[in-house]
N, C-alpha and C positions, 0 to 999 in steps of 0.2 A: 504494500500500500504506500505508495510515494506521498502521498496527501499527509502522511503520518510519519511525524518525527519522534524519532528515542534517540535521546541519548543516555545511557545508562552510566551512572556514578556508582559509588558504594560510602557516599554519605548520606545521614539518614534526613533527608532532604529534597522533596521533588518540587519543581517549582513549573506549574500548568499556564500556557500559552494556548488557551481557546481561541483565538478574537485575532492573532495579528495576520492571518490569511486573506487571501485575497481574489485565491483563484474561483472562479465558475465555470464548470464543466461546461465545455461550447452548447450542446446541445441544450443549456438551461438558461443562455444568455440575453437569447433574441426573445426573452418571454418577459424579461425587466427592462420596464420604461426608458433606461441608460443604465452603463457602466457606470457610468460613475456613483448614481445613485445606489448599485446595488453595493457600492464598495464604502460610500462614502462615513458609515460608521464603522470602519473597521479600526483596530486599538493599532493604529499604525506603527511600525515600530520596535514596537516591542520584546519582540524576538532578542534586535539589537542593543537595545538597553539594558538588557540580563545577559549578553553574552560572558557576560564574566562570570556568571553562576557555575558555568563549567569547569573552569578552573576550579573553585570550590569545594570540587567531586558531587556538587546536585543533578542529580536525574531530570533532564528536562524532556517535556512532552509537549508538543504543539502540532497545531492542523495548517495546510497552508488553505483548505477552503474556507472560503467567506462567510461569514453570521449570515447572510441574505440566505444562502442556501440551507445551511440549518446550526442552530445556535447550541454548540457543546453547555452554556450552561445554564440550559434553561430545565424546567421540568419535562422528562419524558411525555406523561401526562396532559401535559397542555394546561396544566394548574399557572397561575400569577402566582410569581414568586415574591409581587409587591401588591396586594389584594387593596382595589382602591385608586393604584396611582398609575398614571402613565407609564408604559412599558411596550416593548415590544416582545413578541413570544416564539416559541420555537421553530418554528420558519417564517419569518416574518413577514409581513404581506404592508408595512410601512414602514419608513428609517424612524430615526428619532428625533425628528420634526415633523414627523406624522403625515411626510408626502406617499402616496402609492409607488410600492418597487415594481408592480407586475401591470402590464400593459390591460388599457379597459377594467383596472377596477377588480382582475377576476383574481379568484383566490384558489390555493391548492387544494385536490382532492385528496380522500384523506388516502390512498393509496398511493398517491405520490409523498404525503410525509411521510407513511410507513417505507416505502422506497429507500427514505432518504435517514429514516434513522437508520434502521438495517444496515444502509450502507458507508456511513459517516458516525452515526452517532453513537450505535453499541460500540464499534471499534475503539472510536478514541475510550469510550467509559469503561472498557474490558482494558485495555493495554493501563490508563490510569490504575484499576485494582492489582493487576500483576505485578504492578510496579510498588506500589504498597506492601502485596503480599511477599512480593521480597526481599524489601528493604525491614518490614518487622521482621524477618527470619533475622536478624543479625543484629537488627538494634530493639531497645526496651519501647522506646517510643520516637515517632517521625511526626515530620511537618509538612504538610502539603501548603503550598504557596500559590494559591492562585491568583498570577500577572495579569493586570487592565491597565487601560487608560479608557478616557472619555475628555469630547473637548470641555475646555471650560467652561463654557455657555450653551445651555441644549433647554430653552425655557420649559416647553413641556413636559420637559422630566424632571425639574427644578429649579429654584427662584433664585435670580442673580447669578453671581460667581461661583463656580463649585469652589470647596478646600480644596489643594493639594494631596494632600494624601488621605485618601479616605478607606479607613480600616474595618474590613467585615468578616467576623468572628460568630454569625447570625445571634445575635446581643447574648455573645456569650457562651454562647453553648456550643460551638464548633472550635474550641482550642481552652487549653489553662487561660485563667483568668494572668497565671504572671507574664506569657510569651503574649498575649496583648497589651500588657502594660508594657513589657518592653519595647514592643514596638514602636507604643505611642510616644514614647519618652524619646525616641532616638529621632520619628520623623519632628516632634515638638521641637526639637535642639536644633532642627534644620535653619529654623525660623518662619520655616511654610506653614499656612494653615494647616491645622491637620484635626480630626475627627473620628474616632470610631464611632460606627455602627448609626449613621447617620444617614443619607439619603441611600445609600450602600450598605446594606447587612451583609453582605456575601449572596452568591450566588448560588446555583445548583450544586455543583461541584465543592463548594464549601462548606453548603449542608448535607449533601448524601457523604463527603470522607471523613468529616469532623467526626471522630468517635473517642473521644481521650479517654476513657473506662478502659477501650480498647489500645491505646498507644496510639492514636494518629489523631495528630492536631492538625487544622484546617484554618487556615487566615485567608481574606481575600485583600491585593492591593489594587484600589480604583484610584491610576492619577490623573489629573488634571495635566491634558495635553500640553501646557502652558510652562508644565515641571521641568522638560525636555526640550521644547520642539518650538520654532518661534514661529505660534500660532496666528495667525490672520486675524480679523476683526469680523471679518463675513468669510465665510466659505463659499466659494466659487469651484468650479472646472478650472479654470487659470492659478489657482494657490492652493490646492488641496488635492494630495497629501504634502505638505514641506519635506523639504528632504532632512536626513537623520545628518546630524552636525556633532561629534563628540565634543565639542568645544559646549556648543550648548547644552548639552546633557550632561556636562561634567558634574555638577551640582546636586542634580538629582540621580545619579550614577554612584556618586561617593556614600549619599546618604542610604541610599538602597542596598550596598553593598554591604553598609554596616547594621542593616534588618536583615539580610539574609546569614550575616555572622551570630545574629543573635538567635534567628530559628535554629543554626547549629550546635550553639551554645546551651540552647533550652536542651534541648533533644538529646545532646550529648552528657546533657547530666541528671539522667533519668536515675 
């Protein structure tokens, strides 16, 4: 499955890249309104901003197909994982300014989402639990890290500016209460806004692996595109996506590096 990256470490550490893909299979392209729309929420990026995780020895797991086609972390189900608030759901049938992806309006049958979990969706969530069930063989307890971004400004989903780093532990129950604190303490020290468990609780993937009874703690990090990447004022076709610049991401690369020492740290002193 090329769609489907492992790399496997033997620190007790995996850090999930749902969201920084991009590709849509040809035959599913000419059915959304534009390319660019279908891409246009994708956590741009990202990939490249954790490349340092590797070094690390964390197991990293990511898809290169796009949220448009179907969303690693949403509920199987078709449940809101925000009951209430604006969202988009497991194949999405609008971006997150609530424009239509799919040509006239029409939306998937349900034998095309089934298609498409079958074909994307169990796999990445089987290869995620393998990767857990091997990394608990060796250690007491792991950290699953699941990597976002989001632009800063998306009013539909939320008022004003987002934080910067917006931490989701599902209010608590997906990881030790102390590897949230430390988290927050490190992105606080940054001087960026930071937040847990605020417009962002975590996602699918941070509530189905969070099980700490079990040894496997689950955080989720939602950044503000703005942390990184020197974000436009309006998105257009013509400035979106920015290209990835280390210089600009230096900042929020140093301070990430030092929450991925700290999931180490928790885990490693089980």
């Amino acid at each position: 499955m090329s769609w489907l990256k492992i790399i496997r470490g033997e620190a007790p550490l995996i850090v999930s890249i749902p969201h920084a893909g991009a590709d849509i299979p040809a035959h599913m392209e000419s059915r959304f309104v534009s390319p660019f729309l279908a891409r246009v929420d994708t956590d741009w990026h990202v990939d490249e901003l954790y490349d340092f995780a590797i070094s690390m020895g964390a197991t990293v797991i990511a898809t290169t197909i796009s949220r448009s086609v179907i969303d690693m972390n949403r509920d199987p189900s078709g449940a809101s994982l925000y009951p209430g608030q604006a969202t988009t759901g497991l194949c999405p049938d609008t971006t997150f300014d609530g424009k239509p992806l799919y040509r006239d309006g029409k939306k998937l049958e349900d034998d095309e989402i089934e298609d498409r979990l079958g074909r994307y969706f169990t796999p990445y969530h089987a290869a995620l639990g393998e990767e857990i069930h091997r990394l608990r063989r060796s250690h007491a307890r792991i950290v699953v890290y699941d990597a976002h971004s989001i632009r800063s400004h998306v009013p539909r989903l939320f008022e004003g500016e987002l934080p910067v780093f917006n931490i989701g532990t599902n209010a608590g129950r997906s990881c030790d209460q102390g590897l949230s604190a430390a988290v927050q303490a490190i992105c606080a020290a940054s001087g960026e806004p930071t937040v847990a468990n605020g417009r962002f609780k975590g996602g699918f993937i941070t509530r189905s692996c969070g099980k700490p009874d079990a040894g496997v703690h689950a955080i989720q990090m939602e950044l503000a595109m703005r942390a990184y990447l020197n974000e436009p004022d309006a998105v257009r076709e013509d400035n979106w996506p920015p290209p990835f610049d280390l210089d600009v991401a230096a900042p929020a690369r140093a301070t990430l590096r030092k929450v991925l020492n700290a999931c180490l740290e928790f885990a490693r002193d089980a």
